[in-house]
C-alpha positions as CSV (number, residue, x, y, z in Angstrom):
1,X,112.8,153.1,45.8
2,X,112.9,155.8,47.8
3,X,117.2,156.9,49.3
4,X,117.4,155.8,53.0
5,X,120.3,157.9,54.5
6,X,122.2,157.3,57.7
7,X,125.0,159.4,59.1
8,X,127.2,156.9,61.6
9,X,129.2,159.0,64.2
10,X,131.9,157.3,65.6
11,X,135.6,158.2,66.9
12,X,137.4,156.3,64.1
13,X,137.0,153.0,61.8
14,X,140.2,151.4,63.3
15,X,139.8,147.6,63.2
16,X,140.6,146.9,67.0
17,X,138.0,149.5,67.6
18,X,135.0,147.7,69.6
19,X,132.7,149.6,68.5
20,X,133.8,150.0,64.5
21,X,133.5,146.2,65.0
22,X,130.6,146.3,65.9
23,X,129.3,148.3,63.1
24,X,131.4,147.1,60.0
25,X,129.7,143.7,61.5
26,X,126.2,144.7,59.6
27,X,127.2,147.3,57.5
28,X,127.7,145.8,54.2
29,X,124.2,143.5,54.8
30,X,122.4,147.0,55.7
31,X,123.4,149.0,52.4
32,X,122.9,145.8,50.0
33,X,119.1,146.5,51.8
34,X,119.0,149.9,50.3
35,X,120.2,152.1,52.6
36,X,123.4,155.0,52.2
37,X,125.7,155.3,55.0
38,X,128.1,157.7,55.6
39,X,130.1,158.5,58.4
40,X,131.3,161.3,60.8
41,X,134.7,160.4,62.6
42,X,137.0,162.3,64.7
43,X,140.2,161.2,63.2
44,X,140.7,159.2,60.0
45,X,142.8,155.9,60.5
46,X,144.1,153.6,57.0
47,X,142.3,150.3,57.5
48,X,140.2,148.2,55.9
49,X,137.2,148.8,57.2
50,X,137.8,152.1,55.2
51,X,138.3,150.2,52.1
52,X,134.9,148.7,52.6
53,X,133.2,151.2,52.9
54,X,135.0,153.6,50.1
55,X,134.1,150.1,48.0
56,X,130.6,151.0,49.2
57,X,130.6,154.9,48.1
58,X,130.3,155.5,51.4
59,X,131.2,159.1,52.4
60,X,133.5,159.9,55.8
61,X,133.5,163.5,56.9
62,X,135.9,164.4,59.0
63,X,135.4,166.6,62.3
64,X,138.2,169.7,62.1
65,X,139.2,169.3,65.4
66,X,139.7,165.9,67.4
67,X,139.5,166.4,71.0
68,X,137.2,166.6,74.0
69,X,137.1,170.4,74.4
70,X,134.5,172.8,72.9
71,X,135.3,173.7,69.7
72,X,132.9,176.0,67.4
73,X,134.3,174.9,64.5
74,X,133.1,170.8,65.0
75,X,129.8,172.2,65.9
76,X,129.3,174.3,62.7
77,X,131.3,171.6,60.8
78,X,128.8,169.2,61.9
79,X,125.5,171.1,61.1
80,X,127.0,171.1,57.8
81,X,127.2,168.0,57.4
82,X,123.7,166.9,58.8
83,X,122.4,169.5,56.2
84,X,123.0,167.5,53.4
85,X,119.4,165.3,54.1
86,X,119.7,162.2,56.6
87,X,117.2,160.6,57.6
88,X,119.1,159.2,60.6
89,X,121.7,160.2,62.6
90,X,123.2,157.5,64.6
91,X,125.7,158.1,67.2
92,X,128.2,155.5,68.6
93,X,130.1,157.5,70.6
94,X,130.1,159.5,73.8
95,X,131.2,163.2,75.1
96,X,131.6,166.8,73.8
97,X,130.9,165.3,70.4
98,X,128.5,163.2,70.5
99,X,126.3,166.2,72.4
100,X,127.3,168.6,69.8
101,X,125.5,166.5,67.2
102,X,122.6,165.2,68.8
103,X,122.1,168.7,69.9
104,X,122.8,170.3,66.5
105,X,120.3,167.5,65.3
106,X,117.4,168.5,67.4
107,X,117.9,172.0,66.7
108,X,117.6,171.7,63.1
109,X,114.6,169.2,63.2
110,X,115.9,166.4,62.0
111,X,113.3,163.9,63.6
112,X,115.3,160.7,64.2
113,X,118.5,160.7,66.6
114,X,119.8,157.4,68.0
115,X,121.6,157.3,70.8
116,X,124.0,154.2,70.7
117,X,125.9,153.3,74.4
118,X,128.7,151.0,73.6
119,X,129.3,150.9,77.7
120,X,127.7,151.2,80.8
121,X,128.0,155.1,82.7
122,X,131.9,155.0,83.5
123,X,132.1,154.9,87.9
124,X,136.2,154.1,87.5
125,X,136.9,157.5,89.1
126,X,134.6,160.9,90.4
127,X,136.2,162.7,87.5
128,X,134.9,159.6,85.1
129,X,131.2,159.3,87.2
130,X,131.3,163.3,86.4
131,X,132.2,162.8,82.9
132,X,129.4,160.6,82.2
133,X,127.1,162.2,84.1
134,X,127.1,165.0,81.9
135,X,127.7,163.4,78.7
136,X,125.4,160.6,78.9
137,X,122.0,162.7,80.3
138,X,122.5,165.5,77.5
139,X,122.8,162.7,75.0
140,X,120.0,160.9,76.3
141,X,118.0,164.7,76.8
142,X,118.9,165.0,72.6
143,X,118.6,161.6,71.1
144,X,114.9,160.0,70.7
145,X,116.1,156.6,70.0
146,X,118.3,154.2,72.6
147,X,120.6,151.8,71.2
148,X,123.1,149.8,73.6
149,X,125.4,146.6,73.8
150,X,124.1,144.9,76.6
151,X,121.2,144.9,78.9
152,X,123.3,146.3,81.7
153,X,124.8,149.4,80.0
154,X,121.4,150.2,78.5
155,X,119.9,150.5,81.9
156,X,122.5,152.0,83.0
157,X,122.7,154.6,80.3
158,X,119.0,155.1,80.0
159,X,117.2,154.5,82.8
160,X,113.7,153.4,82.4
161,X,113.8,154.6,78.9
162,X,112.7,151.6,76.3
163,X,116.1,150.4,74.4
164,X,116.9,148.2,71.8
165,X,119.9,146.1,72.1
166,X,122.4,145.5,69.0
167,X,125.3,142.6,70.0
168,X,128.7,142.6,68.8
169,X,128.0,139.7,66.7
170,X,130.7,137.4,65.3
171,X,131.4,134.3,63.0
172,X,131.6,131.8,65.7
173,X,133.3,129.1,63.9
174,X,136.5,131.6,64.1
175,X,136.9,130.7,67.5
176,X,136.9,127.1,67.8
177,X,139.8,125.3,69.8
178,X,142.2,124.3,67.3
179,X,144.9,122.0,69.0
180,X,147.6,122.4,66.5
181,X,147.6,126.0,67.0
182,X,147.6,125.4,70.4
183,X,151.0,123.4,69.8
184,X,152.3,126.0,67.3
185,X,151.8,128.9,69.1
186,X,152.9,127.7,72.3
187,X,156.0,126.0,71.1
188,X,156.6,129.7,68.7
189,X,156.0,131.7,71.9
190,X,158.5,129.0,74.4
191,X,155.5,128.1,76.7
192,X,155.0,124.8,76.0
193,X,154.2,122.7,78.8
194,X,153.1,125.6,80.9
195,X,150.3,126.7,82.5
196,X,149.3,129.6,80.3
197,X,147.3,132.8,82.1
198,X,145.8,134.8,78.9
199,X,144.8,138.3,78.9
200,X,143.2,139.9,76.0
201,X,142.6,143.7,76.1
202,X,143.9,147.3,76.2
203,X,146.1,148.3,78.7
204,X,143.9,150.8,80.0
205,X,142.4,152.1,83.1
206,X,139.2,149.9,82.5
207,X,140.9,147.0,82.3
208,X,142.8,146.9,85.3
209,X,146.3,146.1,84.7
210,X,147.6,146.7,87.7
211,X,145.0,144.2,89.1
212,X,146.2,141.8,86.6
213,X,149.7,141.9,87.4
214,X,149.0,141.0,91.0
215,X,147.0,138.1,90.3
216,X,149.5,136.6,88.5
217,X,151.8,137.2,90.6
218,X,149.9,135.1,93.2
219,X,149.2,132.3,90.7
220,X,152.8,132.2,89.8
221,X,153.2,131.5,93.8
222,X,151.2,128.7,93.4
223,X,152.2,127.4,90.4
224,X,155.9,127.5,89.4
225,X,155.3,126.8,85.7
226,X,152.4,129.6,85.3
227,X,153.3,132.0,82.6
228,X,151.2,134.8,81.4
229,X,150.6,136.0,77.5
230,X,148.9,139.4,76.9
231,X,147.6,140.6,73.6
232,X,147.0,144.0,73.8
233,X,148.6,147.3,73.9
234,X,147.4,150.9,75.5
235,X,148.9,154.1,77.0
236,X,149.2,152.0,80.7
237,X,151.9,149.8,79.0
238,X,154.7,151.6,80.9
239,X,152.5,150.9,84.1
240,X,152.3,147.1,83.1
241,X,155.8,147.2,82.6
242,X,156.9,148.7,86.1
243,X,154.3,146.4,88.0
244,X,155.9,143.2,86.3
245,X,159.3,144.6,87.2
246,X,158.3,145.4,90.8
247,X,156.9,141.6,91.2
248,X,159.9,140.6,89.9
249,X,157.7,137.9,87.1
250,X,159.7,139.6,84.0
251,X,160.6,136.5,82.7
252,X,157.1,135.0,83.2
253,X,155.3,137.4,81.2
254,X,155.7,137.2,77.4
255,X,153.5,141.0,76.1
256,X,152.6,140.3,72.7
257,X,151.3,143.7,71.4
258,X,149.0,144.3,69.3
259,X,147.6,140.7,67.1
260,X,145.3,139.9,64.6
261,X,145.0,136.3,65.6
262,X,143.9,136.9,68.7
263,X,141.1,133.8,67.6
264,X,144.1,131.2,67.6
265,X,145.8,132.4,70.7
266,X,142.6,131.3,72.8
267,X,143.1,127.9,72.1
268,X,147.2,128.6,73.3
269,X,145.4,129.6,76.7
270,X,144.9,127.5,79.6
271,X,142.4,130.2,81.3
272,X,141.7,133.9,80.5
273,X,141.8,136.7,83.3
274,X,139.9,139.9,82.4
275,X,139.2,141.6,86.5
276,X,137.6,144.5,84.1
277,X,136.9,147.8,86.4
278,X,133.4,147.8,83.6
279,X,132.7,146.2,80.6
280,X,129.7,147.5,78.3
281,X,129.5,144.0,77.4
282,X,132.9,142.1,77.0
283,X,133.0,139.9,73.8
284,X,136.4,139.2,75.0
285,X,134.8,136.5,77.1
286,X,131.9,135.0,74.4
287,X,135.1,134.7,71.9
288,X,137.4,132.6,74.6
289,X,134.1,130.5,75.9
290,X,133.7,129.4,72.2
291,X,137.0,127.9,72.8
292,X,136.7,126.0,75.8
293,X,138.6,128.3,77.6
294,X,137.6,128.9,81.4
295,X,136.8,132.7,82.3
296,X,137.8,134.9,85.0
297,X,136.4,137.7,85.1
298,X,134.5,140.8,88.0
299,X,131.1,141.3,89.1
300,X,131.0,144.2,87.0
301,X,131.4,142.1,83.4
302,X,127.8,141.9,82.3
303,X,125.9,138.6,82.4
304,X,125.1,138.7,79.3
305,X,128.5,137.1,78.2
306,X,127.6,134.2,80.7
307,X,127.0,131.8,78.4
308,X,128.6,128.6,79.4
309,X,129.7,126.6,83.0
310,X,133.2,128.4,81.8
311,X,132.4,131.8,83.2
312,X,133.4,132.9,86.7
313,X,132.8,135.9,88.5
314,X,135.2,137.4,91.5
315,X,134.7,140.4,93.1
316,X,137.1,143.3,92.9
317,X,136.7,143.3,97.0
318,X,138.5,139.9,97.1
319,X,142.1,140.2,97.3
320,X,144.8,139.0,94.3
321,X,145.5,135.6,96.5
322,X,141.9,135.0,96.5
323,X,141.6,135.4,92.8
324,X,144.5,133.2,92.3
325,X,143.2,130.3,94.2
326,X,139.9,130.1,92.5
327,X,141.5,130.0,89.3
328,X,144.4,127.8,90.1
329,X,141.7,125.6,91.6
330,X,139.3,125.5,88.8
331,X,138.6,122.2,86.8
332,X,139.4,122.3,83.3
333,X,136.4,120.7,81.0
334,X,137.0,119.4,77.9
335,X,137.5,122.2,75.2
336,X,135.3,121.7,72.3
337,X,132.6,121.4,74.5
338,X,131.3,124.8,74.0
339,X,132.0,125.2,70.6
340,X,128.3,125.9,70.0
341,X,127.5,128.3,72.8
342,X,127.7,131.6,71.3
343,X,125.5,130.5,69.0
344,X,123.3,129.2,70.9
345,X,122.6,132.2,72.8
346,X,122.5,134.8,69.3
347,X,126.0,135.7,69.3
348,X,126.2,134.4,65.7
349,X,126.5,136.7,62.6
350,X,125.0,134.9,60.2
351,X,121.5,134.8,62.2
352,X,122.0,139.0,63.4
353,X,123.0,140.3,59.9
354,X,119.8,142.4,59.7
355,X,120.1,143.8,63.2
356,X,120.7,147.6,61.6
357,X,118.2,146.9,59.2
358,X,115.6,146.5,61.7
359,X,116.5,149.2,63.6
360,X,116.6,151.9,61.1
361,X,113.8,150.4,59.3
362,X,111.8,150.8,62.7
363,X,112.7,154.3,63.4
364,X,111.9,155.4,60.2
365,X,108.5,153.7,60.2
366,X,107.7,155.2,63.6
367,X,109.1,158.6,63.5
């Protein structure tokens, strides 16, 4: 049988990377297929996604320089490594870099270059809209394939260009409400008998924080035994920080960091707010719907993730007191209900496996 070989560009293979999720989510199904990936990153971080894919013999080059300015040396660096015979390159990431190698592809004639949005064109800022701009049409200009996350970011990323869309898949059964770690975690994190506000998510400019903070700060108004638990760390954390101190909520607001059981702490939730500035798809909410949990989230989140009677959508136009009356006036439904939801509309790993598969095996049949 003939080598299939892929070169996967992405920043890093950090687990609470989305997109390295994302990936490591079909990789080991796509090289037991035949296929050899290696990957291009911009910086190399220990975890073990790296230990499955050194189990795999999977290569990782490393660009010399990691940052967003022109460097010479990551574009030679990469034409190097492109010259030792892919059949694919497959980018997953966006900027200075990713043109670099879908430019550096074209040039040598290397014949099949996928262009993989993880997000919709950024509109957070002018700088941001500017960014994108650029980034996105000479990456679209280079690539001959379109990959993205969700219906709405490959539109907005491509245009009327023909797409194919790869989901962050998961194993659903994860996410199930599990009552006794409701009562564990709740009674380990002193919230018990509280109403719980969850938020799940980098503190980062996408994801509002500052939005968040005010919210709660209204629900807490209404609600004198609302507390609030966020997983999630970022560099806005000192922002969060001030903001909870200025609304004078500090001892309503437990920040848990960084977790890896982020699946359990759902079910510790009595409703999850995510007013996201943009979203490429937001599994965040597919995850928390599996468990019942009733969704807040903008107009901006894409539909795609609306998957049960639990998801609502509130413009960023509506004030924090708005927000916090719908969600302090929501009905709760009961919380295995939706177990099967995610499933049900192909969120589930075990029936996407072969997503990469078909990709690559379609590009190389048609290119």
């Amino acid at each position: 049988m003939q080598e299939k070989k892929i070169l996967i560009q992405m920043r890093d293979l950090r687990v609470g990377s989305g997109i390295a999720s994302c990936i490591m989510k079909y990789y080991e199904y796509t090289v037991e297929q035949g296929y050899t990936i290696d990957f291009l990153l911009n910086r190399n971080i220990d975890s073990p996604f790296v230990d499955t894919v050194k189990k795999h013999n999977s290569k990782i080059y490393l660009l010399p320089h990691d940052t967003g300015k022109p460097s010479i040396s990551n574009y030679r660096y990469i034409k190097t490594v492109l010259n030792k015979g892919y059949d694919i390159l497959h980018v997953n990431i966006s900027g200075l870099n990713a043109v670099m190698s879908l430019h550096a592809a074209k040039s040598m004639g290397m014949s099949r270059r996928i262009y993989h949005t993880h997000a919709p064109r950024e509109t957070s800022s002018m700088k941001a809209r500017m960014r994108s701009l650029l980034y996105d049409t000479a990456c679209v200009a280079d690539a001959n394939e379109y990959v993205a996350c969700s219906d709405s970011a490959g539109k907005s990323v491509f245009g009327n260009k023909p797409f194919a869309i790869i989901t962050n898949a998961m194993n659903t059964s994860q996410y199930h409400f599990d009552p006794d770690a409701r009562m564990q975690l709740r009674k380990s994190l002193g919230i018990e008998n509280k109403f719980v506000v969850g938020v799940v998510g980098r503190m980062s400019e996408p994801k509002n924080p500052a939005f968040i903070i005010s919210v709660f700060s209204e629900i807490a108004k209404l609600n004198p035994a609302a507390v609030m638990i966020w997983a999630g760390d970022g560099e806005l954390k000192s922002l969060v920080l001030n903001t909870i101190k200025k609304n004078k909520i500090e001892d309503k607001v437990v920040l848990l960091g960084s977790r890896n059981d982020v699946n359990k702490l759902y079910s510790a939730m009595d409703v999850l707010l995510m007013p996201s500035k943009f979203e490429g798809l937001g599994l965040v909410f597919v995850e928390a719907q599996i468990a019942g949990l009733p969704c807040f989230s903008s107009t901006n989140v894409p539909k795609d993730v609306n998957i049960s009677p639990n998801m609502n959508y509130i413009s960023l136009n509506e004030s924090p007191k708005v927000w916090a009356q719908r969600i302090c006036e929501t009905p709760h439904l009961q919380r295995d209900e939706f177990k099967d939801c995610a499933t049900k509309a192909g969120f589930e790993i075990a029936t996407k496996k072969n997503s990469l598969v078909e990709l690559y095996d379609g590009v190389l049949q048609t290119k």
